[in-house]
Structures are given as C-alpha cells and as structure tokens.
N, C-alpha and C positions, 0 to 999 in steps of 0.2 A: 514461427509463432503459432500455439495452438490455442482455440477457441477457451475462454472458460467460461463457468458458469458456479456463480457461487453461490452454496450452501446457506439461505437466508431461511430465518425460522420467523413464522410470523408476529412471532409475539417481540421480535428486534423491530418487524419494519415498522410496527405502530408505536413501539419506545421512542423511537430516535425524533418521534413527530413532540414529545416531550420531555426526551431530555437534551437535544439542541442539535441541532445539524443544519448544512445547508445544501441547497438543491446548486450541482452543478451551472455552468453559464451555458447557456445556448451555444456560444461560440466554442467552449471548450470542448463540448461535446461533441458537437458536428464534427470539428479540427479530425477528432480522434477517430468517428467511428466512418469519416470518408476514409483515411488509412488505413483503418481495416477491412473495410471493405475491400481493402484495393488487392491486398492479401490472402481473403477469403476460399477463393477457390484452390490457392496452393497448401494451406490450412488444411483444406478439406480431407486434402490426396494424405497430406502426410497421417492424418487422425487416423484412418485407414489402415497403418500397421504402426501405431505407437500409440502408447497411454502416458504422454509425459504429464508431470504433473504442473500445478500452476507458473513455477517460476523453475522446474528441472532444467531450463536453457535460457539465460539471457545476458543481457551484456547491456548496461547502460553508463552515463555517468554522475559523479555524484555534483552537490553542492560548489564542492573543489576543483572540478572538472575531471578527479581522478575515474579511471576503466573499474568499471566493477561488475562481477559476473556470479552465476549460482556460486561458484567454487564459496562465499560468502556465507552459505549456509550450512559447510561439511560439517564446522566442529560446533554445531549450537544443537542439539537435540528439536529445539523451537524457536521460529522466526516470526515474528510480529510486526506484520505490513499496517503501515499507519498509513492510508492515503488523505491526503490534506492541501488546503488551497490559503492562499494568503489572505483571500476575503473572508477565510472564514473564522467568524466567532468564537464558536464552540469547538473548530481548532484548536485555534490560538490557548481558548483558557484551559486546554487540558495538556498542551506540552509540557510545562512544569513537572507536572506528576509524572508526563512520560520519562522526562530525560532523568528524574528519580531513582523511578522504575528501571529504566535500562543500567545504572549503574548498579541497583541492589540486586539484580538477576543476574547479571555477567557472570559471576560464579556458579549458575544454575542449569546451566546450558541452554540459556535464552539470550535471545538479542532483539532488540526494535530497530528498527529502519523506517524511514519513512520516505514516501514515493510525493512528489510535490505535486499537483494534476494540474497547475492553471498557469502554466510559463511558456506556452507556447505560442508563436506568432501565424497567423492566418497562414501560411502558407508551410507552415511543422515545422520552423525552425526553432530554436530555441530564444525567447524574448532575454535577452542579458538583464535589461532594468530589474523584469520580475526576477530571475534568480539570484538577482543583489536585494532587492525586496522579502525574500523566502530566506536567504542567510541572515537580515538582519533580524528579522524574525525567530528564526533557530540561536542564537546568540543572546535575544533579549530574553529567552525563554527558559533556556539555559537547559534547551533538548539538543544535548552535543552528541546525540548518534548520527550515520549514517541516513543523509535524505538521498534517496536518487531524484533524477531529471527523466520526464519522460523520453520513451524511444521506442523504435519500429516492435520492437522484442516486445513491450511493455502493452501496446496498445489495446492488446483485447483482451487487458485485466480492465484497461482503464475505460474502454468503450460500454463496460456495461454497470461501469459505478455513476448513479444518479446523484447520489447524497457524498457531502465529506461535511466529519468525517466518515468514513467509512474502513474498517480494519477488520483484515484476516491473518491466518496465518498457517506457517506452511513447515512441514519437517524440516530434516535437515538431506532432502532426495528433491524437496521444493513443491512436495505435493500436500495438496491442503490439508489443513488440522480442522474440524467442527466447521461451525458457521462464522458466516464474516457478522460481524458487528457494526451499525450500522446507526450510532449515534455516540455521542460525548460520553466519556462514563468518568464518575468518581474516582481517582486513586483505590478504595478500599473496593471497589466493582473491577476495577483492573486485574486487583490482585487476584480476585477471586475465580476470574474470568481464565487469568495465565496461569495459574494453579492446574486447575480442570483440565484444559489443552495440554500442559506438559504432563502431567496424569495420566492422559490417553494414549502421549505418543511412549510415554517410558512404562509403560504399564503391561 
C-alpha cells in the first residue's frame, strides 16, 4: 500500500463547506488510520523505488462480495472514485445523478465506482448490517455501478479523507487525474467536472 496525498485546490475545500458534505465519524477514522499506521514503515521502504499511482495495486471487494482489483481500470481512459458513507446526506442526494452519469459515460471511456468509507467494525472487519445498509441504499438510488468495501490495499486513500462526499479520480495506470473534489455537486457540475478530467487524460 503506498501513501497518498491528494491534490485539493482551495477553492474545493471551502465549496464543499456550502454545497454539502459531511465530516468523517471519529471511529471511522481512527479504525482506518491505526491500519495505516501499522503499514507505514513497509510504505516507506517501498515509496523508495516505485511511484505507483493511487489505486496502480489493489484488490478489495465489492458490495456483492465479488474480488475486484486495478485490472478494473485498463479499459476506461477515466475512473471516478466516489468515496461515500451511509450517513451521509449530501451522498445519498447525489447518487441518482451518479448512477446516470455512469450509464451515459460508459461509451466514453469513463466509469464511476464507488468506495463506501463507514462499514467497518472496531476491530477492521467488515460490519454485514452496514453493507446490507450501503446496498439498500445503492438500489434505492438507482447508482447500479460498482461500490467497493474498504480493505488493507485501500486504507491510505481512506485515512486521509475528512469529508464524504469526497471524489477523485484516476487513469486507466490508477494514477491520479486533477484534484479530488470534496463536496456534493450538481449533475450539470459533474458533467462539467468529467468532461475536463477525460480532456486532460485524452488530450
């Protein structure tokens, strides 16, 4: 697992304080970045002779319990990580427009995924209740892409996300596009937003 650190522009972190997010739980945070920490120093060594990119190596699973790994992001030019928590509001009211979004981009060489941050149980296993919670959620929203479950792989994207929502995104090597985005946005700010991104990486 290698450290990240993502690309936040100022004029996001004081949007998201008005157009809707919400501040991580205490517990999910700690949960995450004691794991990292715990990995930290083998992080270190590997940083040392590699420059993977944010998601170039991982392996988690999804919603469905299916194995899902980079291989995920060879055929999409742009991948659009939606990190999101079941308490959250300003989530929840913008999946719709996601699960939209993912189906009129699919021919674009984009894809949205989404990373669910608040299902883990105090000790890093995975809570069942909340991931039956976080599907019915995905199902009433009618955002039918790919959610992953947090995991080892995952941790040190997720240890240093404060806010959800919180979305970035990343080529098709897994290394980041722009800045991560770090509030709710409109459909027609989506668009405008994954326009830009696959612009830069096709460009």
């Amino acid at each position: 697992m290698k450290a990240i650190h993502f690309l936040l522009s100022g004029a996001l972190v004081c949007s998201m304080l008005t157009l809707g997010g919400c501040g991580q739980t205490a517990t999910d945070n700690d949960q995450i970045e004691s794991v990292a920490d715990q990995t930290q120093t083998s992080d270190t060594q590997q940083d040392d002779t590699t420059q993977a990119g944010v998601l170039s190596s991982f392996s988690a699973t999804d919603l469905d319990g299916n194995t899902i790994d980079q291989s995920m992001l060879a055929d999409y030019d742009l991948t659009m990580v939606n990190v999101w928590a079941t308490f959250c509001g300003p989530c929840i009211k913008e999946m719709p427009d996601l699960g939209t979004l993912a189906q009129e981009y699919q021919d674009k060489g984009v894809q949205i995924i989404g990373l669910v941050s608040d299902v883990l149980n105090s000790d890093g296993t995975i809570n069942e209740e909340q991931v039956q919670t976080a599907r019915n959620i995905v199902s009433e929203t009618g955002a039918a892409y790919t959610h992953l479950l947090p995991s080892e792989d995952l941790y040190g994207v997720l240890s240093q996300i404060q806010y959800v929502p919180t979305t970035f995104f990343v080529d098709s090597t897994g290394a980041q596009v722009g800045s991560a985005v770090i509030s709710a946005q409109s459909k027609d700010k989506w668009i405008e937003t994954i326009d830009a991104m696959l612009a830069e990486v096709q460009g």
